[in-house]
Backbone as a chain_set.jsonl record, in Angstrom:
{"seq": "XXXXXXXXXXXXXXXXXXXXXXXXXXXXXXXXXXXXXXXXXXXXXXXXXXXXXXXXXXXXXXXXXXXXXXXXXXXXXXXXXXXXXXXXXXXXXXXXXXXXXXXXXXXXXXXXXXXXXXXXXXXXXXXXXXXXXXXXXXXXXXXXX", "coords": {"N": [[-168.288, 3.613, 291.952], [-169.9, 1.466, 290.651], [-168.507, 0.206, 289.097], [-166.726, -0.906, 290.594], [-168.409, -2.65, 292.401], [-169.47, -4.19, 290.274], [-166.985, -5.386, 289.023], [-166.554, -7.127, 290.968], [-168.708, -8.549, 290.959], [-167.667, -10.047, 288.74], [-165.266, -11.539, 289.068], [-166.184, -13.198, 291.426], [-168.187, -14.55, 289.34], [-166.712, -15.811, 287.584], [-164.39, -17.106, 289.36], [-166.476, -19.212, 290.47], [-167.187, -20.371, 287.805], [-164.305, -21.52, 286.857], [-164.006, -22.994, 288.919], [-166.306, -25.393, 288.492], [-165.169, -26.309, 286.13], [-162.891, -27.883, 286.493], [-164.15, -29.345, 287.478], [-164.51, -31.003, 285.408], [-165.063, -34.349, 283.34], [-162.039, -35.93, 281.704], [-161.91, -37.149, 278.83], [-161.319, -40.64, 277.142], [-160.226, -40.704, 274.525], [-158.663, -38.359, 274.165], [-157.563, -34.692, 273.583], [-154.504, -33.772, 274.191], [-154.775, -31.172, 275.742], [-157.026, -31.584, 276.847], [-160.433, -31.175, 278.263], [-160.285, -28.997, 280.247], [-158.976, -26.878, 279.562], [-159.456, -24.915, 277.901], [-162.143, -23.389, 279.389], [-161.113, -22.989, 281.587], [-159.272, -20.985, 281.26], [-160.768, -19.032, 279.925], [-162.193, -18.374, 282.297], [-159.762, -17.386, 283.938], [-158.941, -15.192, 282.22], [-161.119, -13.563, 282.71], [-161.191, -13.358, 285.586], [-159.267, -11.821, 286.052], [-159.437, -9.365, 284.158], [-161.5, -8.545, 285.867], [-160.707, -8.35, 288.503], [-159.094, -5.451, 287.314], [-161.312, -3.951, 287.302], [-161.896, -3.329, 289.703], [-159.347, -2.697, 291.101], [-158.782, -0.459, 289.656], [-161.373, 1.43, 288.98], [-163.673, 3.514, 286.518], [-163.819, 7.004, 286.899], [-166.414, 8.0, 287.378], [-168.99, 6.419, 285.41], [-170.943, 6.56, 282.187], [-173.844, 5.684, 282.07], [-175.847, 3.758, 279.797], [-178.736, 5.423, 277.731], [-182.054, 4.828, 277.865], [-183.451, 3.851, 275.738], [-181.096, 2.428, 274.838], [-180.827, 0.612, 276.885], [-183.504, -0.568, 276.588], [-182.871, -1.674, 273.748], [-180.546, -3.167, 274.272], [-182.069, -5.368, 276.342], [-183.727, -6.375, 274.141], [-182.458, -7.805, 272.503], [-181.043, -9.777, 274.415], [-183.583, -11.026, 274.68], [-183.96, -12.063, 272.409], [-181.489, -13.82, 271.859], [-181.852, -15.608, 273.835], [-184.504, -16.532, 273.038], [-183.445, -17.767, 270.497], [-182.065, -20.012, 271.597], [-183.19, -21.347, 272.374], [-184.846, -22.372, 270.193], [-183.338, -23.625, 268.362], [-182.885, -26.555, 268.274], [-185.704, -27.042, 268.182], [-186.674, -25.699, 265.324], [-184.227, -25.74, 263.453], [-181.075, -25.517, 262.544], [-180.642, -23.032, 259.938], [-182.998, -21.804, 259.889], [-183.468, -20.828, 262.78], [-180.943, -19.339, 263.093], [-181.351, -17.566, 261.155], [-183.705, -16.108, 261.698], [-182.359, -14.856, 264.057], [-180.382, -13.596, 263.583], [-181.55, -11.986, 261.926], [-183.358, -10.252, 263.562], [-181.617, -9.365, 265.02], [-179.614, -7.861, 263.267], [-181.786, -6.003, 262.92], [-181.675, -3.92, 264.834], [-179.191, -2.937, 264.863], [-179.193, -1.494, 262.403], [-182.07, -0.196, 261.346], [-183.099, -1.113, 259.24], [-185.017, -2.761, 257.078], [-185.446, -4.746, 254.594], [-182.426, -5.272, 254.396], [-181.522, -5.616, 256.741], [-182.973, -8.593, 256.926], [-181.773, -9.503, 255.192], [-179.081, -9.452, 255.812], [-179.285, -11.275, 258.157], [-180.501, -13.975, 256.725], [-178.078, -14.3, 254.773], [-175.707, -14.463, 257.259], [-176.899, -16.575, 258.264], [-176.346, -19.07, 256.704], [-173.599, -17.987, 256.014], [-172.67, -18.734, 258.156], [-173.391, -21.352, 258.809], [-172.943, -23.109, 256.738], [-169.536, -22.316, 257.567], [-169.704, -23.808, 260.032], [-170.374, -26.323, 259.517], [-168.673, -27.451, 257.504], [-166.297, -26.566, 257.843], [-165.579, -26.75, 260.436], [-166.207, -29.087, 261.229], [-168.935, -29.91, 262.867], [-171.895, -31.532, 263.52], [-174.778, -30.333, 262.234], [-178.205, -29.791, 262.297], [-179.753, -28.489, 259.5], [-182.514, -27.637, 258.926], [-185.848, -27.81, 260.246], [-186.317, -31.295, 261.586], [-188.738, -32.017, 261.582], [-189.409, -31.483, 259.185], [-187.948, -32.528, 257.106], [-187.833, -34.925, 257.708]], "CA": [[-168.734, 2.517, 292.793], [-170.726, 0.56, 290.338], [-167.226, -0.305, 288.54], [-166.537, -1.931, 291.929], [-169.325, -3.724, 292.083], [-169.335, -5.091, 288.593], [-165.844, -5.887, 288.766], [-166.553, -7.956, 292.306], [-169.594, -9.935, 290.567], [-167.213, -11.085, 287.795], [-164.585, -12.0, 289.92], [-166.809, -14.328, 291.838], [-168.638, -15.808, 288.607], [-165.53, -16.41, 287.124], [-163.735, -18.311, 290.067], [-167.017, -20.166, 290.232], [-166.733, -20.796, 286.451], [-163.205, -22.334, 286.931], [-164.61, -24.451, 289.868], [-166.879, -25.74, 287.254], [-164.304, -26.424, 284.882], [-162.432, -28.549, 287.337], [-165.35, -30.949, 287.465], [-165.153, -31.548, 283.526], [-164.106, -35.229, 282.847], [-161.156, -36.489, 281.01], [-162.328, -38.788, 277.884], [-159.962, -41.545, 277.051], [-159.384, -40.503, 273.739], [-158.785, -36.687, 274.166], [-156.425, -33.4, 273.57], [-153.095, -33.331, 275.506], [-154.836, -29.98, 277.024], [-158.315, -31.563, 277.577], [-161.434, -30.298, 277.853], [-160.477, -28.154, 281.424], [-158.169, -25.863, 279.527], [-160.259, -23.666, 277.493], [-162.764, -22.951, 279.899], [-160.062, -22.531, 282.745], [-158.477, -20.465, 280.212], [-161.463, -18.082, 279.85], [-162.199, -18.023, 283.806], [-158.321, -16.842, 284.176], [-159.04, -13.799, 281.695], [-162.302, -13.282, 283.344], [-160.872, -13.056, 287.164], [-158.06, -10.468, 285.435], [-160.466, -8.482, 284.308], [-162.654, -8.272, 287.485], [-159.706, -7.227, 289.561], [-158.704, -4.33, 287.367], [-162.081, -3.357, 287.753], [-162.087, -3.956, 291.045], [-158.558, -2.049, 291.307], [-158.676, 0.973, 288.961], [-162.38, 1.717, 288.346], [-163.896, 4.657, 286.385], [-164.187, 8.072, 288.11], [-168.245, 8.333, 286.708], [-169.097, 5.646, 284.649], [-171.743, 7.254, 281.713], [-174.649, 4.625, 281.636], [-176.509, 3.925, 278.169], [-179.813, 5.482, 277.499], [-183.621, 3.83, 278.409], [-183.678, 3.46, 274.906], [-179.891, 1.654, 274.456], [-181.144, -0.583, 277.829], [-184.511, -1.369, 275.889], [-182.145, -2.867, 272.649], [-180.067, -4.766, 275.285], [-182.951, -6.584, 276.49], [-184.335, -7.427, 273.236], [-181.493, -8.462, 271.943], [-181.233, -10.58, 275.166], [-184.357, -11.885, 274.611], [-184.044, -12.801, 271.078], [-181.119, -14.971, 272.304], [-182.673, -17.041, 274.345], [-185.603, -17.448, 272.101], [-182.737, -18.688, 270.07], [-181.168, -20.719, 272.254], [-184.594, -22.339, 272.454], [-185.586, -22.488, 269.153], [-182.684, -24.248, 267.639], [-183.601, -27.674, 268.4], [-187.602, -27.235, 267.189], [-186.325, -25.127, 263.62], [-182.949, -26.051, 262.797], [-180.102, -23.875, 262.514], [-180.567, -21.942, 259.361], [-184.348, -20.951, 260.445], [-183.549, -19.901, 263.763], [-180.177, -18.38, 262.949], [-182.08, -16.432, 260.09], [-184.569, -15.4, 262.208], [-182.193, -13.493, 265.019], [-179.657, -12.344, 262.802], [-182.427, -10.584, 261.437], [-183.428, -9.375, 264.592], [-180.306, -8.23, 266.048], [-179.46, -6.82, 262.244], [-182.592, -4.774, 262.685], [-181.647, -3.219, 266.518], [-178.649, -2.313, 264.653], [-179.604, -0.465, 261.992], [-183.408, -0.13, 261.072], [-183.493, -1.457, 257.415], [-186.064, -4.279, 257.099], [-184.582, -5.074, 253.742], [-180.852, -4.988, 254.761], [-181.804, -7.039, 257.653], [-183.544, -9.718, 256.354], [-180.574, -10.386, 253.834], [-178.176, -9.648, 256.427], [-179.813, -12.322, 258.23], [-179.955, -15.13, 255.81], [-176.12, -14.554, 254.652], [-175.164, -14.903, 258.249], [-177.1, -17.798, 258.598], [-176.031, -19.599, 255.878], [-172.434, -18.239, 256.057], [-172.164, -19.692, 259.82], [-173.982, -22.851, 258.455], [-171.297, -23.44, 256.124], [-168.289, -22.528, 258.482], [-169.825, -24.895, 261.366], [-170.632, -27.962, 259.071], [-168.039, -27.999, 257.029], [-164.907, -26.016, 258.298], [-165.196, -27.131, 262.002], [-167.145, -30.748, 261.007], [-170.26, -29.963, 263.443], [-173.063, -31.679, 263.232], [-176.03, -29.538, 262.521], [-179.764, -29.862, 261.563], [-180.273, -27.366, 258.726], [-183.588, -27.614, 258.641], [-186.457, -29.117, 261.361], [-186.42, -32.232, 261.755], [-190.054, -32.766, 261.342], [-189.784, -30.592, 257.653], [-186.77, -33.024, 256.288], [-188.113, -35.86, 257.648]], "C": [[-169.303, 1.371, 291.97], [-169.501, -0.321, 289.456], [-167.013, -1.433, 289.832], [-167.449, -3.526, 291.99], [-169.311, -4.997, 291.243], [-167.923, -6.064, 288.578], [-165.29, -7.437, 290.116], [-167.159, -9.147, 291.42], [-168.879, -10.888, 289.395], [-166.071, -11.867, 287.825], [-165.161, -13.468, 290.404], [-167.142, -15.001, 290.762], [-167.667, -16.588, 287.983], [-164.347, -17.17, 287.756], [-165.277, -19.269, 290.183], [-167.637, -21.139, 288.839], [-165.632, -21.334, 286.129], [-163.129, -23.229, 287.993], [-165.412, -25.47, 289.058], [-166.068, -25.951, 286.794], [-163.441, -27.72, 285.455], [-163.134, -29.82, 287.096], [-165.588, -31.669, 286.393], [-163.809, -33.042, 283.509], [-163.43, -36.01, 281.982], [-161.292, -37.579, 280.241], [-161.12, -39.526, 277.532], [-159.508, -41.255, 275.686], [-159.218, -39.029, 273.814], [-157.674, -35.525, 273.9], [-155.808, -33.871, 274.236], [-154.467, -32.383, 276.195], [-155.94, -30.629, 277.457], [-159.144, -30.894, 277.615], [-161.58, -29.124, 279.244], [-159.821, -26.862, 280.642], [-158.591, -24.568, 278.607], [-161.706, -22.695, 278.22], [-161.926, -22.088, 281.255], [-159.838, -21.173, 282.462], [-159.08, -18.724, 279.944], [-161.773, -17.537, 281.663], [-160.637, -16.711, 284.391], [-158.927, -15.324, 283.605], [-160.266, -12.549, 282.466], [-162.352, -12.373, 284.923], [-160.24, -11.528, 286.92], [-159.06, -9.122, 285.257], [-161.496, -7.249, 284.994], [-161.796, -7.768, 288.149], [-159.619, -5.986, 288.893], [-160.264, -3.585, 287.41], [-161.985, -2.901, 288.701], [-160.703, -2.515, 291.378], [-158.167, -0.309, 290.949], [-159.859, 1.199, 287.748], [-162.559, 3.37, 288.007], [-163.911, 6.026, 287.186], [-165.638, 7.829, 288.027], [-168.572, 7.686, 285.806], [-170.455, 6.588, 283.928], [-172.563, 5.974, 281.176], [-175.402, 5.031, 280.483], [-177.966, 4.587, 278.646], [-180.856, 4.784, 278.133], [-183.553, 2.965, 276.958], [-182.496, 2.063, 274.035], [-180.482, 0.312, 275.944], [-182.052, -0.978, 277.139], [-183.753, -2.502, 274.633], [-181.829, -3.705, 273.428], [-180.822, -6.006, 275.458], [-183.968, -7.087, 275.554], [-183.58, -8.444, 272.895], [-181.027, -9.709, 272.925], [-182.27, -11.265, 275.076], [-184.689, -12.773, 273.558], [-182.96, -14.126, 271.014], [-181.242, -16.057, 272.885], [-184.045, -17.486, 273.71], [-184.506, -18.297, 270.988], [-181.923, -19.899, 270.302], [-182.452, -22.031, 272.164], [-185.325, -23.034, 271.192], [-184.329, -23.489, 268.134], [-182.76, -25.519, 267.057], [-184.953, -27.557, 267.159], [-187.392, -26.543, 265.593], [-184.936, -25.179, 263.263], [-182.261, -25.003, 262.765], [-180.187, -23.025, 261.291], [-181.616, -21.264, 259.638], [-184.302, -19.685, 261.425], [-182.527, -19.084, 263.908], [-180.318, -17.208, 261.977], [-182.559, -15.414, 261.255], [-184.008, -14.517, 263.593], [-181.212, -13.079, 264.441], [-180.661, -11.003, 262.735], [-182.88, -9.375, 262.427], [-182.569, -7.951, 265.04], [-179.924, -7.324, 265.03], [-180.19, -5.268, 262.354], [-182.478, -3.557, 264.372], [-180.294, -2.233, 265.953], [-178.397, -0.935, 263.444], [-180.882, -1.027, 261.085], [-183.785, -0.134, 259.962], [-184.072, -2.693, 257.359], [-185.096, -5.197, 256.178], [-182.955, -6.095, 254.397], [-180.336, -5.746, 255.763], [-182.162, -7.835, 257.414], [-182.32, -10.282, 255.408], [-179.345, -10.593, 254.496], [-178.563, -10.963, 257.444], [-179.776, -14.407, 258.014], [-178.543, -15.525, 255.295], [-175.636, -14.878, 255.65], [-175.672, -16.382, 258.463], [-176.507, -18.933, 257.696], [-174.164, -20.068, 255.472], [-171.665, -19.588, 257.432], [-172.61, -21.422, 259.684], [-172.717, -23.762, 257.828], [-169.844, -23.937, 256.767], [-168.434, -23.786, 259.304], [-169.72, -26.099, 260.558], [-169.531, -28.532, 258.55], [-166.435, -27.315, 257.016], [-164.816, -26.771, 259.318], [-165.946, -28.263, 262.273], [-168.231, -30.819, 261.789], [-171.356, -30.238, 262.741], [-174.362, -31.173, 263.317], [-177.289, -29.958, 261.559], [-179.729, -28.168, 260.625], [-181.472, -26.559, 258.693], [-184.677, -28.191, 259.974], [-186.472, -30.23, 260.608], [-187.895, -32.735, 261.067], [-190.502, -31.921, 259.09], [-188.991, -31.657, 256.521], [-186.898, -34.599, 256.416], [-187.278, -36.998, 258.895]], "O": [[-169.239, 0.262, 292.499], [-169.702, -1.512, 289.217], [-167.196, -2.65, 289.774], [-167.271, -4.725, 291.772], [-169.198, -6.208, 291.431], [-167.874, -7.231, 288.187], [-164.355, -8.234, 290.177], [-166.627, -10.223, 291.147], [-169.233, -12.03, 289.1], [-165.776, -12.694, 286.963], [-164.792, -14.562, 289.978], [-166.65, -16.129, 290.734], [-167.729, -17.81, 287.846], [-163.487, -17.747, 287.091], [-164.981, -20.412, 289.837], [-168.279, -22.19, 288.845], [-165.669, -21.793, 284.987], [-162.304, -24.142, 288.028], [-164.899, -26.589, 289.085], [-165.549, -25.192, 287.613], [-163.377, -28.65, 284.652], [-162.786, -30.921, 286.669], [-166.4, -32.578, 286.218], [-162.581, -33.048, 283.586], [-164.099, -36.859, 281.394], [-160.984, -38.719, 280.589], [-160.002, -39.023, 277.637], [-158.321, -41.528, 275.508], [-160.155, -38.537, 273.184], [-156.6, -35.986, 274.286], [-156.34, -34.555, 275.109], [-155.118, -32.893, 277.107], [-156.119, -30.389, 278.651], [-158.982, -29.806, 277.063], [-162.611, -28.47, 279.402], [-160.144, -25.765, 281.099], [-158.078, -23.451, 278.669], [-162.171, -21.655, 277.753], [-162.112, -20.956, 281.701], [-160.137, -20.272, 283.247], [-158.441, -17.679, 279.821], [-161.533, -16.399, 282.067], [-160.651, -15.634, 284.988], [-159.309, -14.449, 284.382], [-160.258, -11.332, 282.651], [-163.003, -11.407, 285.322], [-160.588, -10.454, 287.41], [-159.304, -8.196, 286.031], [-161.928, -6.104, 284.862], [-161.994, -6.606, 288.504], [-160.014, -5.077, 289.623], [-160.166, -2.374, 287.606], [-161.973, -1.672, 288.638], [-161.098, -1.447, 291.844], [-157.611, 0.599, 291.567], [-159.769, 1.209, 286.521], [-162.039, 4.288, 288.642], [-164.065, 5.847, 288.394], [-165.998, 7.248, 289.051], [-168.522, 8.436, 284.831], [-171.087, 7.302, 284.707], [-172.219, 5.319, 280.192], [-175.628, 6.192, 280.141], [-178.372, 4.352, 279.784], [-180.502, 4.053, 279.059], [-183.585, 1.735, 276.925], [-182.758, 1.219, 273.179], [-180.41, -0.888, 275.675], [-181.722, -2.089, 276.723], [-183.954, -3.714, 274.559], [-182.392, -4.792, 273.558], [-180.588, -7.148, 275.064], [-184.841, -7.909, 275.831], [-183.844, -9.645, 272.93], [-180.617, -10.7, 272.321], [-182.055, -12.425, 275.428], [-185.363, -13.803, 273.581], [-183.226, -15.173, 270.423], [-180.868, -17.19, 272.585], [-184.562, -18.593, 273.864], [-184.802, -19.454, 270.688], [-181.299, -20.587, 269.494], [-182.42, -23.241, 271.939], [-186.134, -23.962, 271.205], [-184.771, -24.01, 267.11], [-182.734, -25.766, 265.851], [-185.096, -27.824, 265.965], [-188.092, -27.028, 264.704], [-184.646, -24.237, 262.525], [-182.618, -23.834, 262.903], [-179.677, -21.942, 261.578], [-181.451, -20.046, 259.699], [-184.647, -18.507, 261.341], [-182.688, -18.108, 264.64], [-179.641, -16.18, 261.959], [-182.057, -14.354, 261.627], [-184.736, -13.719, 264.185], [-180.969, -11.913, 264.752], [-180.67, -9.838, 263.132], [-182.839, -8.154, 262.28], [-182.623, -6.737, 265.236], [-179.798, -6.141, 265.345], [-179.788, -4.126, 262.135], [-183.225, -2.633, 264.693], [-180.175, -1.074, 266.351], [-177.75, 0.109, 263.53], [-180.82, -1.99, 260.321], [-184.654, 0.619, 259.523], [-183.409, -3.686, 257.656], [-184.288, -6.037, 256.573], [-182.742, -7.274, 254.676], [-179.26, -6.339, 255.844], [-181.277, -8.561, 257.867], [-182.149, -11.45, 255.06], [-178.558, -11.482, 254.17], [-177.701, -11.824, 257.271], [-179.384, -15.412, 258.607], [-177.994, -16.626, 255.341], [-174.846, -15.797, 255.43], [-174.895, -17.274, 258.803], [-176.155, -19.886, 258.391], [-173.581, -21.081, 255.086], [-170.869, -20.518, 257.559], [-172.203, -22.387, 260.331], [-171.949, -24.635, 258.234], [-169.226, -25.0, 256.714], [-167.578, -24.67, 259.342], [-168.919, -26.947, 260.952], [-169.194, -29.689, 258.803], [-165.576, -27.629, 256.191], [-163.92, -27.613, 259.254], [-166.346, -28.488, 263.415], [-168.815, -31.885, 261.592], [-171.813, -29.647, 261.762], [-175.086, -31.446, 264.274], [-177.267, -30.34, 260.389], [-179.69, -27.04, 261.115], [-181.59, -25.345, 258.522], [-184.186, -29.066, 260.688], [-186.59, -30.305, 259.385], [-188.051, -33.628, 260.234], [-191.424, -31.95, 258.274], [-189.295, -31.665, 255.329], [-186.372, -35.414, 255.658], [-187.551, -38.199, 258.914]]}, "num_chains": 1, "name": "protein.A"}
């Protein structure tokens, strides 16, 4: 039943995530596809999804642990402190600081985390700025001036 469920609610968010998408408008200099067709794009996979839920769910689905739900919602919460924190500490700070996190939910090496961490941040710094030309703050603003 809870397959059902699940597979209903992502159904719905995902036709109201390609209603949304609809509403995105067309800049004058832009892609052939535009900016509707990768979100569309994901909605489509999304709906798919939700039906075969929806159509040919588990017999007994085997839910995680207290202790695998407790990671979840750190790890959820460390995202949106990141989501938040990007802005006020720049992206290698605050992408340091939940790598490290999420490093350490996955396996419990301070060390190992902390370095895994910084390499991610640094690697993704890299990729974004200067593979995929995004403009990012490295650093705060108020540290760099």
């Amino acid at each position: 039943m809870t397959d059902r469920i699940t597979g209903f609610i992502v159904v719905v968010l995902a036709l109201a995530y390609f209603a949304g998408a609809t509403t995105l408008s067309q800049p004058f200099f832009a892609d052939p596809l535009g900016p509707k067709a990768f979100p569309m794009g994901i909605a489509a996979v999304a709906v798919v999804c939700g039906l075969v839920m929806l159509m040919k769910p588990d017999e007994e689905p085997a839910w995680p642990g207290l202790t695998t739900l407790l990671h979840i919602g750190y790890a959820v919460v460390a995202l949106v402190l990141y989501a938040y924190g990007l802005k006020p500490l720049g992206f290698l700070v605050s992408t340091a600081l939940v790598g490290t996190a999420v490093s350490y939910l996955i396996s419990p090496n301070l060390r190992v985390s902390v370095l895994t961490g910084l390499g991610m941040s640094g690697g993704l710094f890299l990729l974004f700025k200067f593979v995929f030309g995004l403009s990012l703050f490295a650093f705060p603003r108020w540290l760099i001036g």
